[in-house]
C-alpha positions in Angstrom: 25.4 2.9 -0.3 21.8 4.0 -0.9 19.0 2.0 0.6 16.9 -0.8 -0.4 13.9 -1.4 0.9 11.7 -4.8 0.9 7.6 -5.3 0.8 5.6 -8.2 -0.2 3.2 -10.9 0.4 5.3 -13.7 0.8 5.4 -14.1 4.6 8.3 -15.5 6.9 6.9 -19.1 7.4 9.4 -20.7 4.7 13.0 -19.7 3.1 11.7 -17.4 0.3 11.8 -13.9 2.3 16.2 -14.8 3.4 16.5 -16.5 0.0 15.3 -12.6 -1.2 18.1 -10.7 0.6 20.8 -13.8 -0.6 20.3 -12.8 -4.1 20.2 -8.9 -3.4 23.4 -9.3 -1.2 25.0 -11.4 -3.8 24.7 -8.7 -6.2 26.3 -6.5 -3.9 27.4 -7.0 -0.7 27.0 -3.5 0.4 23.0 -3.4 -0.1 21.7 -2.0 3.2 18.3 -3.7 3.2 15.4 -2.5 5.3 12.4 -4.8 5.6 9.3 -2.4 5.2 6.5 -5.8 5.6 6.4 -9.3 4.2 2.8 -10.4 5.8 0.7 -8.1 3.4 -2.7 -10.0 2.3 -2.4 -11.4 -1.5 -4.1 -9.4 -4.0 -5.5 -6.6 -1.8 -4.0 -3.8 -4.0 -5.7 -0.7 -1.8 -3.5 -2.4 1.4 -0.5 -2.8 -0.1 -1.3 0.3 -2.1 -1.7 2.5 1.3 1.6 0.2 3.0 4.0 1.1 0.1 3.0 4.8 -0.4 3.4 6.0 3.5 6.5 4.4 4.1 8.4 5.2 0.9 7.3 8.8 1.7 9.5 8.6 5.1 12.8 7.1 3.1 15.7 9.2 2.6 15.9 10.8 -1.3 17.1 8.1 -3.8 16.0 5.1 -1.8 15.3 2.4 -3.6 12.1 0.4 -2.7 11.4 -3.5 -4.3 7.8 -4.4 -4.0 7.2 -8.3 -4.7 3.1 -8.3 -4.3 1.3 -10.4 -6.6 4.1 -11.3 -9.0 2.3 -13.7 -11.1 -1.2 -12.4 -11.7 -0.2 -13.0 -15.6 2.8 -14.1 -16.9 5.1 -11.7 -16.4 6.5 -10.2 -19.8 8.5 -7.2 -18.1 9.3 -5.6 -14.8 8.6 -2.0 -13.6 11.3 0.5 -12.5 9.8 3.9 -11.6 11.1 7.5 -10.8 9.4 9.6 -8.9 9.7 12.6 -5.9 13.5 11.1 -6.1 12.4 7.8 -4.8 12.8 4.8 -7.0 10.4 1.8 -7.5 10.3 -1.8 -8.6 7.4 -4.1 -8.7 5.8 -6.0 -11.1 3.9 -4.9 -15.0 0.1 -5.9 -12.1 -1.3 -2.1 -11.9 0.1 -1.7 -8.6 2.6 1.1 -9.4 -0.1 3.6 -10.2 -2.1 2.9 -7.2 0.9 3.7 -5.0 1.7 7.4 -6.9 -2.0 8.0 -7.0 -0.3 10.4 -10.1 1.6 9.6 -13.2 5.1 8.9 -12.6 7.9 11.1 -13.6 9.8 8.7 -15.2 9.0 4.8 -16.0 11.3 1.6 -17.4 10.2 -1.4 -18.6 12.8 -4.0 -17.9 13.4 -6.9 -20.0 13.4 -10.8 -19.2 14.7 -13.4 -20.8 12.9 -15.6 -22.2 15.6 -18.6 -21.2 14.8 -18.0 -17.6 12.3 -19.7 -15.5 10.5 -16.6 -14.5 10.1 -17.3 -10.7 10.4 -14.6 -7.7 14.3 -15.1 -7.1 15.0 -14.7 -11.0 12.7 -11.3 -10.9 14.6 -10.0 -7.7 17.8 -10.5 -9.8 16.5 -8.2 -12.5 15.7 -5.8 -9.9 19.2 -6.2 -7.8 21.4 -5.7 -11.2 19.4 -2.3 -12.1 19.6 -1.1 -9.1 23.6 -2.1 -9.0 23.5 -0.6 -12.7 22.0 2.8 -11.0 24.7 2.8 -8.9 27.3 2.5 -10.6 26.4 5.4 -12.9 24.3 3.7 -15.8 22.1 5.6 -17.3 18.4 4.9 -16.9 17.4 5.1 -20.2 19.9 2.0 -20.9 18.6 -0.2 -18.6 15.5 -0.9 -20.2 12.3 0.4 -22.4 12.2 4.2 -21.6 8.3 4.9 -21.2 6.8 1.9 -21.6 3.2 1.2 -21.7 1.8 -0.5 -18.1 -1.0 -1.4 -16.7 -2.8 1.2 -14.7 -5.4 0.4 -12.0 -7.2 3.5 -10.3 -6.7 4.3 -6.5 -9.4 3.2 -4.0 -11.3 6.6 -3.9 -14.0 7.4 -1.0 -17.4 8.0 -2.5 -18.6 11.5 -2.1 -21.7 13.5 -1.9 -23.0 16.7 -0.9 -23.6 15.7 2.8 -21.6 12.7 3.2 -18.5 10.9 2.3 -17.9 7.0 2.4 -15.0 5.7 3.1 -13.1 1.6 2.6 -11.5 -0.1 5.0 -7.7 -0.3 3.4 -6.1 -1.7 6.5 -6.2 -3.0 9.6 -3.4 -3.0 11.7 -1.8 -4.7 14.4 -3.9 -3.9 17.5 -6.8 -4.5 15.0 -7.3 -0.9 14.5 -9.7 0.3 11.2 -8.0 2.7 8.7 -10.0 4.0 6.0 -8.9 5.6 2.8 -10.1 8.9 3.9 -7.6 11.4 4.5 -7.6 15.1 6.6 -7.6 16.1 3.9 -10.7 14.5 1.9 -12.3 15.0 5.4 -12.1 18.6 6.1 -13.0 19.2 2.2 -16.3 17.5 2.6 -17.1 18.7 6.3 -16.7 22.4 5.4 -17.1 23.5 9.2 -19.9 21.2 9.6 -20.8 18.9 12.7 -20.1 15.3 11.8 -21.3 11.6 12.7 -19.4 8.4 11.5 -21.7 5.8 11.2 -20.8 1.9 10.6 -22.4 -1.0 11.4 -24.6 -1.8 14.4 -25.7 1.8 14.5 -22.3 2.4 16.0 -21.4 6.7 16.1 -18.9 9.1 16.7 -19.3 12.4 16.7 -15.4 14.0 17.2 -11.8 13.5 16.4 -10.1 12.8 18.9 -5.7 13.1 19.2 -5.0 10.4 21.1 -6.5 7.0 22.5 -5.9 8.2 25.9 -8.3 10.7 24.7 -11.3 8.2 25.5 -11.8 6.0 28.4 -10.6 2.6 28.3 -12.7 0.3 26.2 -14.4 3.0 24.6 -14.4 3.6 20.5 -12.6 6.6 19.0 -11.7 8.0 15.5 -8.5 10.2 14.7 -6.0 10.4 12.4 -3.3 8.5 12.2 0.7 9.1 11.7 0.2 8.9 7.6 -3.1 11.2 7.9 -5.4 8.5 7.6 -8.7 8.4 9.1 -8.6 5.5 11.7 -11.4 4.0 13.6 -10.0 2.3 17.2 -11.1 1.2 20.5 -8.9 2.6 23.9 -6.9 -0.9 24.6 -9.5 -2.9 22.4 -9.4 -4.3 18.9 -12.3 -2.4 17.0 -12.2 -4.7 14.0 -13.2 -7.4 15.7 -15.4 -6.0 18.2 -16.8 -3.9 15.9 -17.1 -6.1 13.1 -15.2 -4.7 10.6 -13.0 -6.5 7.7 -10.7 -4.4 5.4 -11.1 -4.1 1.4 -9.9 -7.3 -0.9 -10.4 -6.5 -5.0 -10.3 -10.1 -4.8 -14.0 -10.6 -3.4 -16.0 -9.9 -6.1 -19.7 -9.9 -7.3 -22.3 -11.3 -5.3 -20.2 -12.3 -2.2 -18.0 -9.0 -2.4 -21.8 -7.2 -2.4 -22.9 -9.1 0.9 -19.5 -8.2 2.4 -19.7 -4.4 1.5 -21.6 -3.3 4.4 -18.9 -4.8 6.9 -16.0 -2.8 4.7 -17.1 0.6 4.6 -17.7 3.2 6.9 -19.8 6.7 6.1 -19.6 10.1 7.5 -22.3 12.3 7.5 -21.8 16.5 7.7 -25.1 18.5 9.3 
């Protein structure tokens, strides 16, 4: 029986995360459910954006991976099922499917809801738990709902560039209150062309190499490396950078005038010499 895995926003402090798997399970007995993270922040689409994409990428082929994040931004008028690299996805019509692929995906379903139904999470994990049971069976994809559907886009959190410099957001922050930005190796070594480097963020703080490991550092001191999804992470030996540091991750919900005097707290620039 494939896999099914779980994110979403909705915590573990009441029933709704055990009432999830009840519905899935009731569906089919055989699900074999894997909790990927339940505590994600509402409406930060770059965090739940940079959770969903590196740990579908580690899931066996033709996994299938239910994201509940931000349901209810609008009404919702259809549900998202999405094939792509042999992975499948489901998550709400919200704009956070594109973020996730960073790329068009190969294939794309709207499923239906009726319109007799009170629209609430359990009834939209039901839609998602009978395609999925319809997949498995056999059904064909293109019968389970609109076949290329129109759907809301939003673009990927992208690190500003220029010709000496690139400028990274903090995405996440994780448990040991390590930074991760959404620069990768890869957006790194493109920029840096062989050149010296200093990472710059607030107080004046610097770094000036890459280092492998924590242990790389003495205890207490500040360090950036990349991390196990190729993420540029900012951390201090047995410390908690964010807060000692002073750093808070990325929310699209902060906005205007407040979001502007929060910037400087949420970004981090590297500059190549």
């Amino acid at each position: 029986m494939p896999i099914i895995t779980l994110t979403s926003d909705i915590g573990h402090r009441d029933f709704l995360a055990g009432a999830v798997k009840g519905q899935l399970l009731q569906i089919n007995p055989e699900f074999q459910i894997v909790d990927i993270a339940h505590h994600l922040t509402p409406f930060n689409y770059p965090q739940a954006a940079y959770v969903c994409r590196n740990a579908i990428r580690n899931f066996p082929e033709q996994s299938f991976h239910i994201i509940l994040v931000n349901l209810f931004e609008t009404k919702p008028e259809q549900l998202l099922l999405a094939y792509h690299r042999n992975q499948y996805l489901l998550c709400a019509d919200n704009g956070l499917l594109s973020m996730i692929l960073e790329s068009t995906p190969e294939m794309v379903i709207g499923l239906q809801l009726d319109k007799t139904q009170l629209r609430d999470t359990l009834y939209l994990v039901r839609v998602f738990g009978k395609a999925i049971n319809d997949i498995i069976r056999g059904e064909s994809l293109q019968k389970l709902g609109v076949l290329d559907t129109a759907y809301l886009e939003k673009n990927p959190l992208r690190p500003m560039l220029g010709e000496n410099w690139i400028e990274g957001q903090i995405i996440f922050i994780d448990h040991f209150e390590n930074v991760i930005l959404n620069i990768t190796r890869e957006d790194f070594e493109q920029q840096r062309r062989g050149r010296s480097f200093r990472i710059v963020f607030r107080r004046d703080e610097v770094i000036d190499k890459i280092s492998e490991t924590y242990a790389d550092v003495q205890e207490g001191e500040k360090l950036a490396l990349f991390n196990a999804a190729g993420y540029l992470e900012i951390a201090i030996n047995k410390g908690n950078a964010a807060g000692l540091l002073g750093l808070q991750d990325f929310s699209t919900k902060q906005v205007g005038t407040h979001m502007q005097n929060r910037l400087f707290y949420q970004t981090v620039k590297v500059y190549f010499e």
